[in-house]
Each structure stands twice: as C-alpha cells, then as structure tokens.
N, C-alpha and C positions, 0 to 999 in steps of 0.2 A: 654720315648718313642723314638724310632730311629727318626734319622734327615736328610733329606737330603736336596737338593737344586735343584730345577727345573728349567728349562730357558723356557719361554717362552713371545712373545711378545716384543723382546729385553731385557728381562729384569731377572735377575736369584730371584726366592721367594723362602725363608726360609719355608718348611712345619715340619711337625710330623705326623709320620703314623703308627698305630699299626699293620694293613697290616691282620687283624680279617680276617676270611672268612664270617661272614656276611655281610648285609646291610651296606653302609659307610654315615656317617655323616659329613658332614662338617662343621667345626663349622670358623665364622667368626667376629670378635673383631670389637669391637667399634675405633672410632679415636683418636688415639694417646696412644691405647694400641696394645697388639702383644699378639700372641699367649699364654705366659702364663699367661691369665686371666683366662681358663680356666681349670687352673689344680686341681681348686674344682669340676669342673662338672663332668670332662673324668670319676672319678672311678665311676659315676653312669649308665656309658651307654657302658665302655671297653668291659665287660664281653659277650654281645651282638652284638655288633656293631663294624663292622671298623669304628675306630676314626681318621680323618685327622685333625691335627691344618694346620692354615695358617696366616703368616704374609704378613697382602698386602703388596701392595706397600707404599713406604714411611716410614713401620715399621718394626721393630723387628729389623730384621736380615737379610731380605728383599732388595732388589737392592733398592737407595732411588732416581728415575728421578725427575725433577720441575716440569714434567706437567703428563697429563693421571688419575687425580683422578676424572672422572664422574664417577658414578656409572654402566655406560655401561663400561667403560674402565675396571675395577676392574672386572666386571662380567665377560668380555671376558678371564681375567688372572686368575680367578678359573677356567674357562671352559678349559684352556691348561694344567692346571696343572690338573684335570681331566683327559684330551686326552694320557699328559704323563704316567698317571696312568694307561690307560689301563682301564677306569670308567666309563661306560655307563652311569650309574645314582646314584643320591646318596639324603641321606636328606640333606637339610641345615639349620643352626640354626645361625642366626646372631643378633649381638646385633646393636645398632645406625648405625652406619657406615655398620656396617656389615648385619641388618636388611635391607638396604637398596640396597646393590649389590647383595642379597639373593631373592629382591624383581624382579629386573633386570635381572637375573637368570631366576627365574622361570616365566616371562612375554616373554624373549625374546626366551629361551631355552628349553620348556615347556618340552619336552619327556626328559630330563634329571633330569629332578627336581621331586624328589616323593612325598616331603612335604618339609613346609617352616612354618619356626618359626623367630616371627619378635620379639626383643624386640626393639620394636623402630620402625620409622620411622610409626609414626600412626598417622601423620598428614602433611601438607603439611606445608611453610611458609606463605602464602595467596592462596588466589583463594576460593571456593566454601566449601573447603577441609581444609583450612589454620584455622591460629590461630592468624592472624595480622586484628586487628579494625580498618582499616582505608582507604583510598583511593588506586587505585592503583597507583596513582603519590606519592602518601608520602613513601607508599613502595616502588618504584624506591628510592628515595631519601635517604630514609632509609638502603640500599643495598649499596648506594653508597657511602654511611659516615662510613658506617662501613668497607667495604673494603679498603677506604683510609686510615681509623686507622690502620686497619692492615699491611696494606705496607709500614706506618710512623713509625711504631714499630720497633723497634730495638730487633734482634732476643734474646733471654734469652738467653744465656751459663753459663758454671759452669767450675771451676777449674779443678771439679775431679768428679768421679761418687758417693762418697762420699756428696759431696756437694749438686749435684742434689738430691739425694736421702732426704736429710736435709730438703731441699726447700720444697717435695714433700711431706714430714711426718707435717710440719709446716701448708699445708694447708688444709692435710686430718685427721689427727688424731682429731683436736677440736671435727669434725663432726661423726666422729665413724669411718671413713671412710681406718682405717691404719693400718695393720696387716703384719705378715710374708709374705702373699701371695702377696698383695699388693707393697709389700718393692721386692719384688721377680722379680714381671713385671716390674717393674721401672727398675731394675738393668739391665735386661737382655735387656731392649729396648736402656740404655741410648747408644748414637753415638757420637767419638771421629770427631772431626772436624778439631783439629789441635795439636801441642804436649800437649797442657794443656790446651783445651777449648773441653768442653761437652755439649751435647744435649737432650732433651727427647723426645718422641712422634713425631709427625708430624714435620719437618723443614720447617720456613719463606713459601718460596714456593710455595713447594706443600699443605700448608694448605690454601692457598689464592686460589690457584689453584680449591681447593677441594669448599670452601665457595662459590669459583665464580658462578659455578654448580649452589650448595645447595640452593642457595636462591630460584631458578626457579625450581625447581624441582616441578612437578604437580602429585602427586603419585596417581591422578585419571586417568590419563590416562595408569597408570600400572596396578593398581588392577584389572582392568577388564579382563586381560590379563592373571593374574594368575590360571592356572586350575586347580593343585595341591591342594591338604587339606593344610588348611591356617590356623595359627593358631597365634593368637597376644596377647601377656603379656601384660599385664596392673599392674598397683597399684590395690587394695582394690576397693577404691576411687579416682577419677579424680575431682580435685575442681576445674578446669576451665573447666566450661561447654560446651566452644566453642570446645575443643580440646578434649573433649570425643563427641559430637556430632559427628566430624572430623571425629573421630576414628570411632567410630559405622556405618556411611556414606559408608567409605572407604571398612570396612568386608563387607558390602553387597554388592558392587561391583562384589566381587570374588565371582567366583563360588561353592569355599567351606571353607568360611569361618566363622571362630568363635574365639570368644574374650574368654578367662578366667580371671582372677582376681585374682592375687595372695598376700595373705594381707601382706601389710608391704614391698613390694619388693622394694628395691631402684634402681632405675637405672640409671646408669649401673653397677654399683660396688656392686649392689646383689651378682654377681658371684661370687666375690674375696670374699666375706664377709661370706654369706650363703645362698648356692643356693641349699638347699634341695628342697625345696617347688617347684620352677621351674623345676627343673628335674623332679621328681615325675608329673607334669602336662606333662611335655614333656612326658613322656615313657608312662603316655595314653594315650595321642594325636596320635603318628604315630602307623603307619597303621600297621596292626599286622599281 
C-alpha cells in the first residue's frame, strides 16, 4: 500500500492509503503495535473500501513526542490526518488503544464518524462501568503503585532489531501467539535510539503518559455520546462477569449499539493470527 507522512498537530504520522474511491475505513492499532497488524484484515475490505492504516503517535513510524497520549489527543491527530486527506467521513475500526480514540472520534466528532468498531475498550478501569472490586481509595492507590513502578523501571533496549525480535518470539510463541505476520509488526515498529540500542512499542514516556490517562478514563461518559452504528467484539465467552456486565451496560448507552461474539477471538493478536471471522462480522456490520 502507498505511504506517505502527514504533519499535523506538531507532529508528522506515518499512514497507508489505498486512495479506493469508496467508503474509507480507518483502521486503528492497539498499544504498542503500528500499522502492520493489520495486513491480515486489509485483503478482506481493499476491494470495497478505501483503506487507510495509521500509526499514532509514539508508533511505527510515527513522530514519537512524551506527552499527548489521551485518547482526545490521538482522536484530534486522526481527525487532521482526515482534514489532510481531504475526508469528510470515514468508518473506523480500532482495536484497544485504537478502540478507544475511535470511541473519542465518534463522541466528540459525530458527523464524521459513520460506524465504529471497538475491539476493546468495553469496560472502564472502575466506576459504575469498571472491573476493579474495591474502594475508590484503594484504586487511587492502586494507580499510584503502579505508576511508580513504571517510572522505577528502567526502559528495555536491545542491541539489534534482531535481538528485539528474539525477546519478542520468547514471549509470544509458547502461547500461539508468533508467526510471520507477527515477526513483521515487531520489525517494522522496532526504534533505534542510539548507535546500538533498540526499542519496541510504546517508549518509557509516552507510555506512562498514556497509563496516566488510562486509569480515569470513564467510557460512560462517552458511550452516550456515540450516534453512529456501534458495534463491539467480544470473545465467545466472557468469564468475568463484572466486565461483560460493563460491557453490556456500556452498548446500551449508545444509541446504536450491539455486541457480537466471535468464538475463540483472542485479543488483540486475533488480527495477526486469524482475523477471518471478525472481518466477516465486520463487513455485515457497516452500513451498506
């Protein structure tokens, strides 16, 4: 797919655009992957659809700033790269990270947004919506032990992209989780940082940056906001009750939404692995 480089918001974002004269899709990556996660889904929707990948900010190929990962922040940087486009409206399909600036999209920017496909973000971290059992002072507390671990952490680097790569097959392959496709996004995202030290995914930073956010995030006060046909991926099965409750809570908020169930979906590396099944729900889903 052609590549170009957009600037907007200070900041230049690595897209892919097939430039279709149909409908365009935006498809948007989970954290701490990049655009090619999706190069098992594009041949299901190319033929049809302009395809746009995007890597946010902080990934791929992506300008990488420390700060700007709200999920308003990230929605505003689809919406220019949009404006650059010349793109009145478009669908969008995002996975975790990307489910969630896709949600921010179509709350804040409604006449742009046609449909919205979330895999992810289908529950809150507490609140009414959440999937935390416990007080709100223990959750403070809880946000803030975990935050300090992660600024106590010394960031991961790697010799070579070789290296990273190794690291990255040692933790996913046990679990099924490791293929060409896989090996593929890793490569293309890792980020030199100095003559002989590499990186993957999201940098120190901006992923604390992003968590700072995350934990507060109340996506009841978004859902109701979405006008767009909504449509949210789920597993088969959800064994924690509280967090399909969440989830179920949250679709009726919106004004048109609905859950499907797709068996066996793992997520988020369904896509890298085998994302028949979701495509196929997807290309019933939006609006014909």
């Amino acid at each position: 797919m052609p590549a170009r480089r957009i600037n907007t918001n200070q900041i230049d974002l690595q897209i892919q655009d097939t430039a279709h004269p149909g409908q365009a899709i935006i498809f948007l990556h989970f954290s701490g992957a990049n655009l090619m996660m999706w190069s098992r889904a594009v041949p299901y929707f190319q033929e049809d659809y302009r395809v746009i990948l995007v890597d946010l900010r902080g990934h791929g190929r992506s300008d990488r700033p420390e700060s700007g990962y709200h999920m308003d922040d990230m929605a505003r940087d689809v919406l220019g790269i949009m404006d650059q486009l010349h793109l009145e409206q478009a669908h969008i399909i995002g996975s975790s990270l990307g489910a969630e600036v896709g949600l921010s999209m179509a709350a804040s920017y409604p006449q742009r947004v046609l449909s919205l496909v979330c895999d992810g973000a289908l529950s809150s971290e507490s609140g009414p919506y959440g999937t935390w059992d416990g007080s709100e002072a223990e959750f403070e507390a809880h946000v803030t032990g975990r935050l300090a671990k992660m600024r106590a952490n010394p960031e991961k680097t790697f010799p070579s992209v070789d290296a990273l790569l190794a690291s990255r097959r040692e933790i996913f392959a046990p679990i099924g989780w490791w293929n060409e496709t896989v090996a593929a996004m890793e490569r293309y995202g890792a980020y030199q940082i100095s003559d002989n030290r590499y990186v993957g995914g999201l940098r120190k930073a901006a992923l604390v940056d992003y968590m700072t956010h995350y934990f507060h995030y109340r996506f009841e006060e978004v859902y109701p906001r979405v006008q767009c046909p909504l449509l949210l991926v789920a597993e088969e099965e959800i064994e924690d009750e509280r967090e399909a409750a969440a989830m179920a809570g949250l679709c009726a908020l919106a004004a048109q939404g609905e859950i499907r169930r797709i068996p066996g979906w793992q997520h988020p590396y369904g896509w890298l692995l085998d994302p028949e099944a979701i495509c196929r729900e997807i290309l019933d889903f939006l609006p014909k």
